[in-house]
C-alpha angles and dihedrals in degrees: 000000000000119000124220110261087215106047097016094225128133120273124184121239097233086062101111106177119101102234117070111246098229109043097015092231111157097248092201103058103023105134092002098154096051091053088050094055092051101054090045089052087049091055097046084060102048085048089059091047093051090047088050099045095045082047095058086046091057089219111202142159123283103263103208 
């Protein structure tokens, strides 16, 4: 079961419409620009610990 982010109440999983049918909320996009924010933020954060990691490894070109 999930449940609706806006209302709270149950919706079964084999409801495939995107509003919720109590509330009317859109499911899909409900808080989309939180969750946007989030997983640019979490990004953000794996980018620094790439750079970081590439930057303890000195990695340079081959000098033959």
């Amino acid at each position: 079961m999930r449940k609706c982010p806006k209302c709270g109440e149950r919706i079964s999983p084999l409801y495939f419409k995107t509003a919720c049918k109590y509330c009317g909320a859109d499911l899909m996009y409900y808080h989309f620009d939180e969750r946007l924010e989030q997983d640019a933020q979490k990004a953000a954060e794996q980018e620094e610990k790439v750079k970081r990691l590439l930057n303890k490894l000195h990695i340079r070109g081959n000098k033959h």
